[in-house]
C-alpha positions in Angstrom: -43.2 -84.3 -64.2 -39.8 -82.7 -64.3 -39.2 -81.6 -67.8 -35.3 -82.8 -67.0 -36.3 -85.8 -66.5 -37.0 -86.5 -70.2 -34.8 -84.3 -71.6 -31.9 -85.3 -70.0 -31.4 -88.6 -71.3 -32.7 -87.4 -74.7 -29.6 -85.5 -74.8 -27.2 -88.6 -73.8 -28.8 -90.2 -76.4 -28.3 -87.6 -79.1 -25.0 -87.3 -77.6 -24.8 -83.9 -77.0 -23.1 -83.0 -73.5 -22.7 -79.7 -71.3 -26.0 -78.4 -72.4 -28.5 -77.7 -69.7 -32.7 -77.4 -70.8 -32.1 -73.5 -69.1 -29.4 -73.2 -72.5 -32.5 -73.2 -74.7 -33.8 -69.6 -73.1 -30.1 -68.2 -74.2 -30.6 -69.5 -77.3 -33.9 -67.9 -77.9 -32.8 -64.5 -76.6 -29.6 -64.8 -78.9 -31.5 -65.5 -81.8 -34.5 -63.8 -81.7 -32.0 -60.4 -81.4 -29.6 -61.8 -84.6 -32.8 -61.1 -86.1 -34.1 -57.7 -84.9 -36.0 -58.7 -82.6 -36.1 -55.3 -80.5 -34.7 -55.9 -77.2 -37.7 -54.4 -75.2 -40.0 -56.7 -77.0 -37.2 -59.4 -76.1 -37.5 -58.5 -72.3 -41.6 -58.9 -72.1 -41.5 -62.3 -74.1 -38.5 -63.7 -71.6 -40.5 -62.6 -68.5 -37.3 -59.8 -67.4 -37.5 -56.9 -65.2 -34.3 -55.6 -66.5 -32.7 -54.8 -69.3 -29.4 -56.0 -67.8 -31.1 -59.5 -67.6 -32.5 -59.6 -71.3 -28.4 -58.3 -72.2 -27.1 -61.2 -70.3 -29.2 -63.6 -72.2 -28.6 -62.4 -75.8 -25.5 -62.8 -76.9 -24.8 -61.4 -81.0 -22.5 -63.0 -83.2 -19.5 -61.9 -84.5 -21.1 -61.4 -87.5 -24.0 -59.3 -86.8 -21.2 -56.4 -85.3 -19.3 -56.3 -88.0 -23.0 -56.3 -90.4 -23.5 -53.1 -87.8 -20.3 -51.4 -88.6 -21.2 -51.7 -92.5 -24.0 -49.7 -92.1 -22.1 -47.1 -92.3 -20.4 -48.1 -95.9 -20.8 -44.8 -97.8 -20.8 -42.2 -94.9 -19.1 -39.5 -96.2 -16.1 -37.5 -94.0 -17.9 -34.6 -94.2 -20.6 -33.0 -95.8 -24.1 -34.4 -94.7 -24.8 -38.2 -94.0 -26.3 -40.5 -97.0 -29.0 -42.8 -96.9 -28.0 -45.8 -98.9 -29.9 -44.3 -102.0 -27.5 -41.5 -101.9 -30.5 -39.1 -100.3 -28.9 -36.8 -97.3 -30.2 -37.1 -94.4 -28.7 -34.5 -92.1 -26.8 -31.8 -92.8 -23.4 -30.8 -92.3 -21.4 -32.3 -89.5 -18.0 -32.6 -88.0 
């Protein structure tokens, strides 16, 4: 048995168009790396051989760059680079 043959109509029923049983792999991918899932890991659990594939599959929210570009709140201009308990962790750098 097709697994389309169920869930197709379970979606008309529900109501819920455009959305393919194939979607729910992206959605996997695109949440599992919201959530740190390293994308190596990411690439064995979806079956890929490439990285390219596993990139095409998880797509980040807008969110999660801009959660990215606050990692570096408190990086000084220069001097060396802070951890966020105020430890350096390298030295000097321009």
């Amino acid at each position: 048995m097709d697994v389309n043959d169920s869930f197709t109509p379970a979606c008309r029923k529900a109501g819920i168009t455009d959305f393919r049983f194939h979607d729910l792999r992206h959605i996997y991918a695109s949440h599992s790396a919201m959530r740190g899932v390293h994308i190596r890991a990411l690439q064995e659990l979806l079956g890929h051989k490439t990285l390219i594939m596993t990139q095409r599959y998880s797509h980040l929210a807008p969110e999660q760059l801009q959660n990215a570009v606050k990692l570096l709140d408190g990086v000084p201009r220069k001097g060396g680079i802070m951890a966020p308990d105020g430890m350096e962790i390298f030295g000097n750098y321009r």
